[in-house]
Backbone as XML, in Angstrom:
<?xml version="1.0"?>
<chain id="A" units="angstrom">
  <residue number="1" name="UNK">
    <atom name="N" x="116.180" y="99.367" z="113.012"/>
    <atom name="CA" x="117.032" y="99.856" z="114.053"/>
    <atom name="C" x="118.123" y="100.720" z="113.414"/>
  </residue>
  <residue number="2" name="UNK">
    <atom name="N" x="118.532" y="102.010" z="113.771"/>
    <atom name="CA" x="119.257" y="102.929" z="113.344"/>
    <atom name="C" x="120.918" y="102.082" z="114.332"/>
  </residue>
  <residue number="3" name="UNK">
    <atom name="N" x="121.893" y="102.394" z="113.513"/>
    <atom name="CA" x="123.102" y="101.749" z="114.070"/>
    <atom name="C" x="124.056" y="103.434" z="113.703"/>
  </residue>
  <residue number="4" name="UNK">
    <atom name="N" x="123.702" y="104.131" z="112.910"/>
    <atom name="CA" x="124.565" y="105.220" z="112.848"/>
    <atom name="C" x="124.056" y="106.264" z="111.673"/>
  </residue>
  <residue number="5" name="UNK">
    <atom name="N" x="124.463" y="107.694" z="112.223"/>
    <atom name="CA" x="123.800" y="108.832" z="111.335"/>
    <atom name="C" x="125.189" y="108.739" z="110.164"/>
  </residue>
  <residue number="6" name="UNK">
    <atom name="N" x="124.780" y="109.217" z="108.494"/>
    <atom name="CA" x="125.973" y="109.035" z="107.752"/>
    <atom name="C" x="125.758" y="110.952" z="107.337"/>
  </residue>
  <residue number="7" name="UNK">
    <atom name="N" x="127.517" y="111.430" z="107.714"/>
    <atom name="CA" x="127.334" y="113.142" z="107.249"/>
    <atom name="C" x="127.223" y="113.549" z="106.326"/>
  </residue>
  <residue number="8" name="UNK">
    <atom name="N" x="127.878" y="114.236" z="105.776"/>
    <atom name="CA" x="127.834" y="115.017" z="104.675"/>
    <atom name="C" x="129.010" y="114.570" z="103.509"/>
  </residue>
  <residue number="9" name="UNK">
    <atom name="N" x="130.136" y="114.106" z="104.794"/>
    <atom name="CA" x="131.139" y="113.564" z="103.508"/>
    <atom name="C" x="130.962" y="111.977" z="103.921"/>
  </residue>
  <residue number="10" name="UNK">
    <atom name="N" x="129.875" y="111.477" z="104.354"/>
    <atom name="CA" x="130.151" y="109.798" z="104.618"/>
    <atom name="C" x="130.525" y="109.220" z="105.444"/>
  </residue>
  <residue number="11" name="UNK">
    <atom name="N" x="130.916" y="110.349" z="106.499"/>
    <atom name="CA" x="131.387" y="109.266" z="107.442"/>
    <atom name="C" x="130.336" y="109.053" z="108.405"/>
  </residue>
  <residue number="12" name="UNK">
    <atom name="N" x="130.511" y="107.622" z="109.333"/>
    <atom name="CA" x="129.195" y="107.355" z="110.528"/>
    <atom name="C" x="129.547" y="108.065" z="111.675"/>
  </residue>
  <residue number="13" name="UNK">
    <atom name="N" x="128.488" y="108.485" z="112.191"/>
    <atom name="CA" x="128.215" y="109.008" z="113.322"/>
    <atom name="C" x="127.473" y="107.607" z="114.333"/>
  </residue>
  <residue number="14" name="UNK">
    <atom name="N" x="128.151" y="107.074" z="114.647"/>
    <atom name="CA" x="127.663" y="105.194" z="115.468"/>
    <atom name="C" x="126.743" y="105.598" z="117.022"/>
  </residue>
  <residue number="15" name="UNK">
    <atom name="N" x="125.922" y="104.480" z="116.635"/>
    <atom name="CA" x="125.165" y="104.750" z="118.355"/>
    <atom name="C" x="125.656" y="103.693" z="119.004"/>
  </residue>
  <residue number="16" name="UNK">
    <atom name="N" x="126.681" y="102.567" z="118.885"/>
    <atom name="CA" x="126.574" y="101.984" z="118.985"/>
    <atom name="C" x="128.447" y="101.524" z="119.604"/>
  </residue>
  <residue number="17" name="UNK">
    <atom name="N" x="129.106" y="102.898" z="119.245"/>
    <atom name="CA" x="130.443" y="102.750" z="119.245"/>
    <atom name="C" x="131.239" y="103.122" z="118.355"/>
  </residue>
  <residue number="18" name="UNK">
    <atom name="N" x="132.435" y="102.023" z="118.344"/>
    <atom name="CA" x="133.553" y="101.484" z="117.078"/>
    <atom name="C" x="132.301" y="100.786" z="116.227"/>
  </residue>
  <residue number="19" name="UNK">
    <atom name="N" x="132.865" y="100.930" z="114.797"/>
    <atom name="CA" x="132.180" y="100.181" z="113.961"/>
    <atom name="C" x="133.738" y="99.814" z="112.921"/>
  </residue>
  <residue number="20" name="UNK">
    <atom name="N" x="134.128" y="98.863" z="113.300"/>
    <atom name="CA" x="135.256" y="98.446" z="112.874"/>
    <atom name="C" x="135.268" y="98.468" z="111.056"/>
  </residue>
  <residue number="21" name="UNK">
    <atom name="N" x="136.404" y="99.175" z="110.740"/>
    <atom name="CA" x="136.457" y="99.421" z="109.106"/>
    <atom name="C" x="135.898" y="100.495" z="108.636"/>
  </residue>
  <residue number="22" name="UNK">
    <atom name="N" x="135.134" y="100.835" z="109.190"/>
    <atom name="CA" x="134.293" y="101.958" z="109.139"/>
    <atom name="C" x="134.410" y="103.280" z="109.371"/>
  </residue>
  <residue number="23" name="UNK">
    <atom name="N" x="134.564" y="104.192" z="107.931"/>
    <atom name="CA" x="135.369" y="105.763" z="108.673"/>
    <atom name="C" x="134.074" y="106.268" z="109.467"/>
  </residue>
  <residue number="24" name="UNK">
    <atom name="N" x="134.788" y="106.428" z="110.707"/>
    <atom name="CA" x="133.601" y="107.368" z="112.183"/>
    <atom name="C" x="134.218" y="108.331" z="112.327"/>
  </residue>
  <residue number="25" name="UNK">
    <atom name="N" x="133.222" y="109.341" z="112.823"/>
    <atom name="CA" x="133.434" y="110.710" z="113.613"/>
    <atom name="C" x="132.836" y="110.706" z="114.942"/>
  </residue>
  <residue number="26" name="UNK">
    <atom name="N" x="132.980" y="111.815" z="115.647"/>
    <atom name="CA" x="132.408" y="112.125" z="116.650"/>
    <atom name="C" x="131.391" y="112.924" z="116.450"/>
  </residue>
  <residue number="27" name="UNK">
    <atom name="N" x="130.516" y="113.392" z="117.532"/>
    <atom name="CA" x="129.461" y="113.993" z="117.536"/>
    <atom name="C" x="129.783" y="115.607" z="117.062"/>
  </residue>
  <residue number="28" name="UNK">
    <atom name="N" x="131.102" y="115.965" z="117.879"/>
    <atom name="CA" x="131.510" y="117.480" z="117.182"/>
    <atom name="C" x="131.926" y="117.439" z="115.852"/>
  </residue>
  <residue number="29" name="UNK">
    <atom name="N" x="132.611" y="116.398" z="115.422"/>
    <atom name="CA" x="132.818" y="116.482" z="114.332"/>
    <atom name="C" x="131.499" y="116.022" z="112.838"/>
  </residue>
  <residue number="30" name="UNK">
    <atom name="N" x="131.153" y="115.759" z="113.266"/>
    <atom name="CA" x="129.813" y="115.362" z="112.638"/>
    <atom name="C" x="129.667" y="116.755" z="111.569"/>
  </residue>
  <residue number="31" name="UNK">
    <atom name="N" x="129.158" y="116.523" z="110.243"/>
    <atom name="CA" x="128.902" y="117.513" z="109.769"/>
    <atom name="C" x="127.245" y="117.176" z="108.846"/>
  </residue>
  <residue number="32" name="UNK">
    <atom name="N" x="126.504" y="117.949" z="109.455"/>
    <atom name="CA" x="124.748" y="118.143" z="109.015"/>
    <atom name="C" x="125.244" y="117.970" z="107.367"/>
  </residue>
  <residue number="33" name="UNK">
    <atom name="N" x="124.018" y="116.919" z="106.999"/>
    <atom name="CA" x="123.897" y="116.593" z="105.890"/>
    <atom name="C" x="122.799" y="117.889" z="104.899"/>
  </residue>
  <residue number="34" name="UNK">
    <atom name="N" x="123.158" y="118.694" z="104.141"/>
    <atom name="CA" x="122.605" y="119.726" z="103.464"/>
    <atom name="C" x="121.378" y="119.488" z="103.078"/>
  </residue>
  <residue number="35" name="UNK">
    <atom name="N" x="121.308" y="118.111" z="102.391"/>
    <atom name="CA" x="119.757" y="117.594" z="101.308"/>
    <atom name="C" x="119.337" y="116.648" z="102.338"/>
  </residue>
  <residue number="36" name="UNK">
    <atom name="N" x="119.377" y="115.368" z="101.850"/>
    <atom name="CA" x="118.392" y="114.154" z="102.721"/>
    <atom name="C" x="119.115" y="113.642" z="103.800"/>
  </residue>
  <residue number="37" name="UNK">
    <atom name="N" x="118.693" y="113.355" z="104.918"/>
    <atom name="CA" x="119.645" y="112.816" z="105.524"/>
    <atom name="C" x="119.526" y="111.282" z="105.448"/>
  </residue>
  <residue number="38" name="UNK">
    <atom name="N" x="121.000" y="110.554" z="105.616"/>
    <atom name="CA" x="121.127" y="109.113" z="106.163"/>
    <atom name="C" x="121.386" y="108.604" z="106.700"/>
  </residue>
  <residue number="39" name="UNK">
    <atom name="N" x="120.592" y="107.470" z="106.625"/>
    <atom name="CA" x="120.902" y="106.596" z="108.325"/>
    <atom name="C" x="121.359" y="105.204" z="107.867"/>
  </residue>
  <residue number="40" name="UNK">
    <atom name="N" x="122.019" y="104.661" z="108.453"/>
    <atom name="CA" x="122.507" y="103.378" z="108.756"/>
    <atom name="C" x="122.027" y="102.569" z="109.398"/>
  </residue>
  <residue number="41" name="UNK">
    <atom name="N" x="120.739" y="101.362" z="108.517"/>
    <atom name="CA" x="119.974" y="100.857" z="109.380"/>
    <atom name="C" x="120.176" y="99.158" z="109.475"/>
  </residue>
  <residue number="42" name="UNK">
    <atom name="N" x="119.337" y="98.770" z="110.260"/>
    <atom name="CA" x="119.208" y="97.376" z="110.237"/>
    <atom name="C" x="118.021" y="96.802" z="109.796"/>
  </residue>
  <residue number="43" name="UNK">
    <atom name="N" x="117.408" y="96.142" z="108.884"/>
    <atom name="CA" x="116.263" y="95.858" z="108.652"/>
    <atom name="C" x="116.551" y="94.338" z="108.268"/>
  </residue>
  <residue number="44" name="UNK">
    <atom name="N" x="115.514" y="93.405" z="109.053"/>
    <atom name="CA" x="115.051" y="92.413" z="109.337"/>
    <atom name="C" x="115.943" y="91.516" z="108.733"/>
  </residue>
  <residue number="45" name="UNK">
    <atom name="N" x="117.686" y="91.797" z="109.620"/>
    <atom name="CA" x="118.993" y="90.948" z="109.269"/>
    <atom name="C" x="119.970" y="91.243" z="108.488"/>
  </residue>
  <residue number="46" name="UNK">
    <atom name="N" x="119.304" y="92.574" z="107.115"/>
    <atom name="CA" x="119.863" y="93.313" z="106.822"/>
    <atom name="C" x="120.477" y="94.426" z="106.664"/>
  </residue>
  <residue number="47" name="UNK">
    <atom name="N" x="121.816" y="94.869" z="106.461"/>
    <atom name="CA" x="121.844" y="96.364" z="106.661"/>
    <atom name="C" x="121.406" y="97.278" z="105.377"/>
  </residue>
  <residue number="48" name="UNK">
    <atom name="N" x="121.520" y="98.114" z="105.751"/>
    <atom name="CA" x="120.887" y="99.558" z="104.564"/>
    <atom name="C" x="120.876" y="100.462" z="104.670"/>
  </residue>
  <residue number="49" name="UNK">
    <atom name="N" x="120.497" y="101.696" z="103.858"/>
    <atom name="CA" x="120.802" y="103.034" z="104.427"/>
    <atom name="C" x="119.024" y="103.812" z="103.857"/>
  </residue>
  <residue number="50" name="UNK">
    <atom name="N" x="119.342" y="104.065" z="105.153"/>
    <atom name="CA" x="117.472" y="105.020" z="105.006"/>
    <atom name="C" x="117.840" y="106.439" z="104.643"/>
  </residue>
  <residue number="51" name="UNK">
    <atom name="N" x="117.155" y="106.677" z="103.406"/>
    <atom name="CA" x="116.966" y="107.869" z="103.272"/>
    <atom name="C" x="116.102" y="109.025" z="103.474"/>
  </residue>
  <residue number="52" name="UNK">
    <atom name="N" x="115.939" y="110.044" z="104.111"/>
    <atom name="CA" x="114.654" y="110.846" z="104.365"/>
    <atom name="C" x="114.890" y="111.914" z="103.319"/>
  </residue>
  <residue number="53" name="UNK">
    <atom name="N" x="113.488" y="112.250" z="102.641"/>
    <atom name="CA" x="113.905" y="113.295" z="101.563"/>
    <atom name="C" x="113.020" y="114.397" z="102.146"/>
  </residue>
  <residue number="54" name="UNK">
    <atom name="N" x="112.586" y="114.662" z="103.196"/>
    <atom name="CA" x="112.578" y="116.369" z="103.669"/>
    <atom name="C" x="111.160" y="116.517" z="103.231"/>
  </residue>
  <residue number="55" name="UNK">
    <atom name="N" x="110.359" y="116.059" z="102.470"/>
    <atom name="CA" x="109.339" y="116.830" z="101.984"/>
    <atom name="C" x="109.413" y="116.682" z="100.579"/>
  </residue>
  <residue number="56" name="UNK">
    <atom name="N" x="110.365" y="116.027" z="99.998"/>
    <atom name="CA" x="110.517" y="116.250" z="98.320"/>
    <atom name="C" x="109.626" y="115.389" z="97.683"/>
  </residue>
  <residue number="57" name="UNK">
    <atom name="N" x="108.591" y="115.468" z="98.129"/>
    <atom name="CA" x="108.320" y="114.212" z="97.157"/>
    <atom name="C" x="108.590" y="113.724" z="95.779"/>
  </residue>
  <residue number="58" name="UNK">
    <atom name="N" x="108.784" y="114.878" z="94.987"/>
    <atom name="CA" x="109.466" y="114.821" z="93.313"/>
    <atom name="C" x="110.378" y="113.960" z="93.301"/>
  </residue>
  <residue number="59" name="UNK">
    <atom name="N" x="111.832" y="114.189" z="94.330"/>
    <atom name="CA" x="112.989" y="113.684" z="94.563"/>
    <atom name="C" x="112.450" y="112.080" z="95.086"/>
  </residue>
  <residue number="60" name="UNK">
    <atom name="N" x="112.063" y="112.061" z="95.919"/>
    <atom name="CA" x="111.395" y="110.697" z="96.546"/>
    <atom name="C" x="110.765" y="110.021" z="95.463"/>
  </residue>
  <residue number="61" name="UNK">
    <atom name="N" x="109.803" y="110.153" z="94.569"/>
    <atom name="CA" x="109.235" y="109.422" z="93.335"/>
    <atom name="C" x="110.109" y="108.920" z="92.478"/>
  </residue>
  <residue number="62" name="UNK">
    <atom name="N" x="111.147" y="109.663" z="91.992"/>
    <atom name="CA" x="112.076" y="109.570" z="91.105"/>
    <atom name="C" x="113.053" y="108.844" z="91.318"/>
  </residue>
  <residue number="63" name="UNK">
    <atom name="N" x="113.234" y="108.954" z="92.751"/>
    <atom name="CA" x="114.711" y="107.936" z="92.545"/>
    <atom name="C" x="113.949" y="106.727" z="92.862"/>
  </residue>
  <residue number="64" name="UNK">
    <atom name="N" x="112.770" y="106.541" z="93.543"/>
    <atom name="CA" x="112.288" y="105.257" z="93.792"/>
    <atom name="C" x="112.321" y="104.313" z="92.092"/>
  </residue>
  <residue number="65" name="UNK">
    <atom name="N" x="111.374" y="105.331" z="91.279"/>
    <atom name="CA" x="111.295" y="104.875" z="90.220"/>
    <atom name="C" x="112.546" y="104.514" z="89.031"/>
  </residue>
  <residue number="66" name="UNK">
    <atom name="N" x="113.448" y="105.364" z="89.016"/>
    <atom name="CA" x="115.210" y="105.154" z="88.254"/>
    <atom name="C" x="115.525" y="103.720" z="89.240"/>
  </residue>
  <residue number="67" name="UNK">
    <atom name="N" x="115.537" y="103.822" z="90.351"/>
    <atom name="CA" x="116.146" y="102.198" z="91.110"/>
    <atom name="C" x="115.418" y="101.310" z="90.335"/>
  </residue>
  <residue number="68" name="UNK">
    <atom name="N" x="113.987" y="101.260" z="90.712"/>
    <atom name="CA" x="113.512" y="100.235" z="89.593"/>
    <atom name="C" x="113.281" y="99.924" z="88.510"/>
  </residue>
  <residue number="69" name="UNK">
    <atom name="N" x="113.466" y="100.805" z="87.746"/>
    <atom name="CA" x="113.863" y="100.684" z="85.938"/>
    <atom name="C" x="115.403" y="100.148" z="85.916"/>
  </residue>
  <residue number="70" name="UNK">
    <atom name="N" x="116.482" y="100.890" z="86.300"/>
    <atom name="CA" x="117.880" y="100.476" z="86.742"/>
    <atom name="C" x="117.888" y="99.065" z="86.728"/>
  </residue>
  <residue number="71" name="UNK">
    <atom name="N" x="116.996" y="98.560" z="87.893"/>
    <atom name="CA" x="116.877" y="96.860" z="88.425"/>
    <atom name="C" x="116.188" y="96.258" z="87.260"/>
  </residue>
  <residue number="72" name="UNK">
    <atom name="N" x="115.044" y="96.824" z="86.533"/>
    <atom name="CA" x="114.860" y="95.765" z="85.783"/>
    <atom name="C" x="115.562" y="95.272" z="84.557"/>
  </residue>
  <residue number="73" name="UNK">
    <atom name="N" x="116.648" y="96.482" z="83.945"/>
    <atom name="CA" x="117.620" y="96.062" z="82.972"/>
    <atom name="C" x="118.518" y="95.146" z="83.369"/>
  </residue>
  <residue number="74" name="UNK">
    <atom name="N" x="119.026" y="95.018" z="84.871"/>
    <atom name="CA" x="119.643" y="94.008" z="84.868"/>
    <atom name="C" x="121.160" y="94.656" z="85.474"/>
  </residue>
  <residue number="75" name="UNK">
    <atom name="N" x="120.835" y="96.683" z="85.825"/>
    <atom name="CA" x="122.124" y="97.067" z="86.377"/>
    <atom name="C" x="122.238" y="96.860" z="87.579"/>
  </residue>
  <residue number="76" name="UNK">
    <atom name="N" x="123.595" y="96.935" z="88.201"/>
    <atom name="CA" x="123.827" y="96.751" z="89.381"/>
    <atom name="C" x="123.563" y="98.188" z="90.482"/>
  </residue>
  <residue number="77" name="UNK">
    <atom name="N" x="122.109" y="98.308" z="91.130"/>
    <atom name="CA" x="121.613" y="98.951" z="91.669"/>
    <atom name="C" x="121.134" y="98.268" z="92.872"/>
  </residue>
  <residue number="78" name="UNK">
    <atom name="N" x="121.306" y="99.439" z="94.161"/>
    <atom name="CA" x="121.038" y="99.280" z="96.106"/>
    <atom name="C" x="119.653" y="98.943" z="95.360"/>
  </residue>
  <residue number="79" name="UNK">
    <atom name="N" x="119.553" y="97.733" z="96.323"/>
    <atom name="CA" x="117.824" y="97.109" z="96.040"/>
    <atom name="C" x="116.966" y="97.775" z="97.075"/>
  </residue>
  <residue number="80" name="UNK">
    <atom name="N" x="115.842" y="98.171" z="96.875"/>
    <atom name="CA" x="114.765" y="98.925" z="97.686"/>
    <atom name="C" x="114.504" y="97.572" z="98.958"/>
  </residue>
  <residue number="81" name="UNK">
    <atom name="N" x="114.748" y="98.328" z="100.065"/>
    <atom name="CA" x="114.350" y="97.201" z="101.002"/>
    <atom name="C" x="112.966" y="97.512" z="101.603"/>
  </residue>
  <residue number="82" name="UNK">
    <atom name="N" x="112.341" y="98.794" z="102.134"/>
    <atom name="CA" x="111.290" y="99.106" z="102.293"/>
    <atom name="C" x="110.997" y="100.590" z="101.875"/>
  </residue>
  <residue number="83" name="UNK">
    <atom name="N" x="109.927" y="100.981" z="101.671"/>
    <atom name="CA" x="109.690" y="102.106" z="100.922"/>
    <atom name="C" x="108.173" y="102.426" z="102.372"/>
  </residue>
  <residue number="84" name="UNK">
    <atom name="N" x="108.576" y="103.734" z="103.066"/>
    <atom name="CA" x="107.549" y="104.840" z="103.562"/>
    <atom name="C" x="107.009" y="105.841" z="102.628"/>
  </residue>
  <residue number="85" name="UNK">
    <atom name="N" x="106.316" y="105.625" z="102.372"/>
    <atom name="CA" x="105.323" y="106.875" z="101.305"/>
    <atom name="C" x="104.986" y="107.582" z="102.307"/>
  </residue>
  <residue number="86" name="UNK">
    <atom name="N" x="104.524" y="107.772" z="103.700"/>
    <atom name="CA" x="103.498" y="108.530" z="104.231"/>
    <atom name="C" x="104.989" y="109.862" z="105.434"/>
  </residue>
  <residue number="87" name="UNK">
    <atom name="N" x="105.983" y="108.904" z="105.432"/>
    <atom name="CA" x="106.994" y="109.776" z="105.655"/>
    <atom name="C" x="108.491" y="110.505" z="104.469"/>
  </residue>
  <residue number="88" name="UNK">
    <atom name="N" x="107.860" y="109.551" z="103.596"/>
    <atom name="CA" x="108.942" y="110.029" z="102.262"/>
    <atom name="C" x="110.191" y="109.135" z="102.713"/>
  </residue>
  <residue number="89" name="UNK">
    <atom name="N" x="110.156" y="108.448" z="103.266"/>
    <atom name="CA" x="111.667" y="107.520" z="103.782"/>
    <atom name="C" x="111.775" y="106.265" z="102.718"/>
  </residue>
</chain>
């Protein structure tokens, strides 16, 4: 479940409202994210942020793969919650 679009400098764009603590904009103020866009999701209790990489797949392989080398040394790296191959998300 998408709870809010994130812009260009970070802030949420909420479907949902106030998101208390949380720097929000409005829809005019909203500014299009240049590279991937993100979303602010909910997945199964948890939150997270979905990334879409446009078509990159290079970009999409790579960071999948640095997160999990990252994780297996033991750094403190966003844990992969689900991975779309067939949309690059």
């Amino acid at each position: 479940m998408v709870i809010a679009e994130i812009d260009e400098d970070g802030f949420l764009l909420s479907h949902f409202g106030v998101i208390r603590n949380a720097p929000t904009v409005s829809e005019k103020q909203f500014l299009v994210r240049k590279h991937h866009n993100l979303k602010l999701v909910a997945i199964n209790g948890y939150v997270g942020v979905k990334k879409d990489y446009k078509g990159d797949k290079v970009s999409f392989v790579n960071e999948i793969k640095v997160l999990h080398c990252l994780g297996l040394t033991g750094r403190n790296v966003p844990a992969i919650m689900d991975v779309d191959f067939d949309n690059l998300t």
